[in-house]
C-alpha positions as CSV (number, residue, x, y, z in Angstrom):
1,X,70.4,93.0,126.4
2,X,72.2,90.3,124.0
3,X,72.9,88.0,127.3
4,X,68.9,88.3,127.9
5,X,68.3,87.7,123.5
6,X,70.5,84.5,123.9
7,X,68.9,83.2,127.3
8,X,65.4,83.6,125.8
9,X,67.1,81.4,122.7
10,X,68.5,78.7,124.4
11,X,65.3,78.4,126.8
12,X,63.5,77.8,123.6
13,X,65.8,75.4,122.5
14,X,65.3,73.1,125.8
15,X,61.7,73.6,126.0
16,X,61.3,72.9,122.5
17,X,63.3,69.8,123.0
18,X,61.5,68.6,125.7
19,X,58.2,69.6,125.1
20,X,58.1,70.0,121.2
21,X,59.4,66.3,120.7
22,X,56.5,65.1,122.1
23,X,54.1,63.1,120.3
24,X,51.4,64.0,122.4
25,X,51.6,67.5,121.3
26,X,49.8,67.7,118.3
27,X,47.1,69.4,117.4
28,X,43.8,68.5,115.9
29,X,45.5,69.9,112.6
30,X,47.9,68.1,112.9
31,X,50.4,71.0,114.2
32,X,52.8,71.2,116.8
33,X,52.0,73.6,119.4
34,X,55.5,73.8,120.4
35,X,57.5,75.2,117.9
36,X,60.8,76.3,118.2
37,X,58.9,80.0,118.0
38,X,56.7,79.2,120.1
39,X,58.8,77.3,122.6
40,X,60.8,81.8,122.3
41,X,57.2,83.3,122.8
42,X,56.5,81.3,125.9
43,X,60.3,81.9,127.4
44,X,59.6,85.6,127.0
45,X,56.1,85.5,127.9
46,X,57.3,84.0,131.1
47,X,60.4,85.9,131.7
48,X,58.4,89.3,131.6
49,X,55.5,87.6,134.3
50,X,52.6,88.3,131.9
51,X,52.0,84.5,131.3
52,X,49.1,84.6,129.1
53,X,48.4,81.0,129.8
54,X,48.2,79.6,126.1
55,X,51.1,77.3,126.4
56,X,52.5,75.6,129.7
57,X,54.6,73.1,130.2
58,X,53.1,69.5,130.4
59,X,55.9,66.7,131.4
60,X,57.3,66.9,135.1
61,X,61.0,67.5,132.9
62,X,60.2,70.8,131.7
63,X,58.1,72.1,134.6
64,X,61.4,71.3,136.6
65,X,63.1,73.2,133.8
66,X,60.5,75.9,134.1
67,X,61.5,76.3,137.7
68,X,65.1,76.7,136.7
69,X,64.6,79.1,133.8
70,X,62.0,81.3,136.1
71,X,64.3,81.4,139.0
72,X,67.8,82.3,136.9
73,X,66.0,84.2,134.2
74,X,64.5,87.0,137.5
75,X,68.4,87.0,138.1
76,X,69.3,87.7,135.0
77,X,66.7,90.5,134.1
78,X,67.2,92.3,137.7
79,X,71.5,92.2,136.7
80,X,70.5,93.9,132.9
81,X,67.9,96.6,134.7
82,X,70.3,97.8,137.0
83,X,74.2,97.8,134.6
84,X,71.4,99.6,132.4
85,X,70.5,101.9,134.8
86,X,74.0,102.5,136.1
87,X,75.2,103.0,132.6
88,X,72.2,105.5,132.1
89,X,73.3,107.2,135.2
90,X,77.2,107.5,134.1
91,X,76.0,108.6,130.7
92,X,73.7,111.5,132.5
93,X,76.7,112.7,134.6
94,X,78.8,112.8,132.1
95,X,76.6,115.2,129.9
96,X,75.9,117.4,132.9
97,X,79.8,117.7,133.5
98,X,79.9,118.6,130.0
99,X,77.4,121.0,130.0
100,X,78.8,122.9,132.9
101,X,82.4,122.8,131.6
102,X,81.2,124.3,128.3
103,X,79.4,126.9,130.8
104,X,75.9,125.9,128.6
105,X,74.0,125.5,132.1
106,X,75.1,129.1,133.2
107,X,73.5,130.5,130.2
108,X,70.6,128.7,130.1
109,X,69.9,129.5,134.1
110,X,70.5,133.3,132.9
111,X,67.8,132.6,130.2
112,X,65.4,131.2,132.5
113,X,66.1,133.9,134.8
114,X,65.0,136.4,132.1
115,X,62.3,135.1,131.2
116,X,60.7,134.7,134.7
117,X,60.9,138.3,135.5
């Protein structure tokens, strides 16, 4: 999870730089729309496929960028979901040999039993 926390950072670091530089990206009040916040709210908007739509990428630089970051960042999530779920899985196993060493799932089949009949 701290590989995806400092992906999502460094994202907002290049789009920031490339998009939040910008003059043209100013608003009426005088605000940049792309903030280094911002620039981490749209890397994670992205990243999780909503893509709400309230900030996209306007110079042919950071839509390449955008490509890039899509493309790797998929990678990236997919590799975290499944050492998550394979640690999950390890974890599991290792509690049910536990349990049955400890002769816990014995006693709680015999409970279950007894309160069926």
């Amino acid at each position: 999870m701290a590989v995806i926390v400092v992906y999502l950072n460094m994202g907002g670091i290049i789009f920031w730089l490339l998009e939040g530089m910008q003059d043209e990206n100013y608003t009426a009040e005088g605000k940049k729309n792309w903030t280094y916040l911002n620039s981490v709210y749209f890397c994670a908007v992205t990243q999780t496929t909503i893509g709400y739509g309230d900030m996209f990428p306007t110079y042919w630089a950071s839509r390449l960028f955008n490509v890039f970051f899509i493309f790797t960042g998929l990678a990236l999530v997919g590799f975290a979901i499944g050492t998550l779920g394979s640690l999950v899985s390890s974890w599991s196993e290792l509690v049910a040999t536990d349990y049955i060493k400890k002769g816990l799932v014995d006693k709680g089949l015999s409970v279950c039993r007894s309160l069926a009949r």
